[in-house]
C-alpha positions in Angstrom: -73.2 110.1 -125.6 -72.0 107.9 -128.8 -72.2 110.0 -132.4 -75.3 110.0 -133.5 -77.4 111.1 -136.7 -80.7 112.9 -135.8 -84.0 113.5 -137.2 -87.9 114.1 -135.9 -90.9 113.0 -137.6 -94.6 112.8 -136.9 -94.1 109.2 -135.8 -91.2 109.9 -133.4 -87.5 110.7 -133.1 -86.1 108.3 -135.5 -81.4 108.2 -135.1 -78.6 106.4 -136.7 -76.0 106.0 -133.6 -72.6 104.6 -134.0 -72.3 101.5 -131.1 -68.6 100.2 -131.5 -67.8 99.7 -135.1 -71.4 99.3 -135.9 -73.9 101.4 -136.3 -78.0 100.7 -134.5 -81.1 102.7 -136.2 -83.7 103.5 -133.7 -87.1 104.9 -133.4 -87.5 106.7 -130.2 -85.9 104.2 -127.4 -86.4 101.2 -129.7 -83.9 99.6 -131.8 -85.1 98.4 -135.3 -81.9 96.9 -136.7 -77.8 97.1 -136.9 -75.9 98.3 -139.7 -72.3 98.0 -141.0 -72.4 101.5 -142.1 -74.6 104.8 -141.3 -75.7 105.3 -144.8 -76.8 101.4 -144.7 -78.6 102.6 -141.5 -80.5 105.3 -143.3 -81.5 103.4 -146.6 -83.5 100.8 -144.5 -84.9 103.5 -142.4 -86.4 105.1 -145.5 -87.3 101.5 -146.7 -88.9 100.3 -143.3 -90.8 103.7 -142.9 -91.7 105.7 -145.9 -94.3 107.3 -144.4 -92.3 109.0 -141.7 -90.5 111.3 -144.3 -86.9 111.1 -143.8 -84.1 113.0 -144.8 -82.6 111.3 -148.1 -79.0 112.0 -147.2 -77.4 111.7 -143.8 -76.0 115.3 -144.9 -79.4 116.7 -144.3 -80.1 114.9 -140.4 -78.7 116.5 -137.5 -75.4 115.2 -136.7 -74.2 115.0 -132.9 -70.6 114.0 -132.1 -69.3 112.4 -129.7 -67.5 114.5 -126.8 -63.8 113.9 -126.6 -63.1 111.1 -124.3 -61.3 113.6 -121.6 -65.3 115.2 -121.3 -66.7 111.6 -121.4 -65.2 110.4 -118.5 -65.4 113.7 -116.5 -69.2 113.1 -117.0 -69.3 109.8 -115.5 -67.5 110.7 -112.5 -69.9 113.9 -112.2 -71.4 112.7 -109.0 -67.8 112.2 -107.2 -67.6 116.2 -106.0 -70.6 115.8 -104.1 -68.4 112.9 -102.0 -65.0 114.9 -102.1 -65.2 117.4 -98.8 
C-alpha cells in the first residue's frame, strides 16, 4: 500500500496517493489527475469538486504510510506458507 492522504465525503472516498515521485488524486477507484506535489493534489481536488467538502489542509485528511519495505514484501509473498510443507 503506497502513502496515501485520506478523506470521505457524501460523493465518495476521495485520496491523494504518492505513485513514484508523483502523486495521483482519486475519487473512489477512479483517477482524476497527477500532481507534482500532494498539496498540488489537494488544491485541484477542492477546485474540481467544491461541493464534496474537503479538508483545506492535507493536515486535516487522514494520513496512511506506507509499511516499511521489509513488511511490504512479506505481504506479497503471503501466499508462499500455504506451498511450504
Amino acid at each position: 500500500m503506497p502513502a496515501q492522504y485520506v478523506a470521505p465525503s457524501k460523493f465518495g472516498l476521495f485520496r491523494i496517493v504518492r505513485h513514484g515521485r508523483r502523486w495521483r488524486s482519486l475519487l473512489e477507484g477512479c483517477e482524476l489527475a497527477r500532481h507534482d506535489d500532494a498539496s498540488a493534489a489537494l488544491a485541484y481536488l477542492q477546485a474540481s469538486c467544491p461541493r464534496a467538502r474537503l479538508p483545506t489542509t492535507l493536515a486535516d485528511w487522514r494520513y496512511l504510510a506506507e509499511p516499511p519495505a521489509r513488511l511490504a514484501q512479506a505481504s506479497v509473498n503471503d501466499g508462499d506458507w500455504l506451498l511450504a510443507g
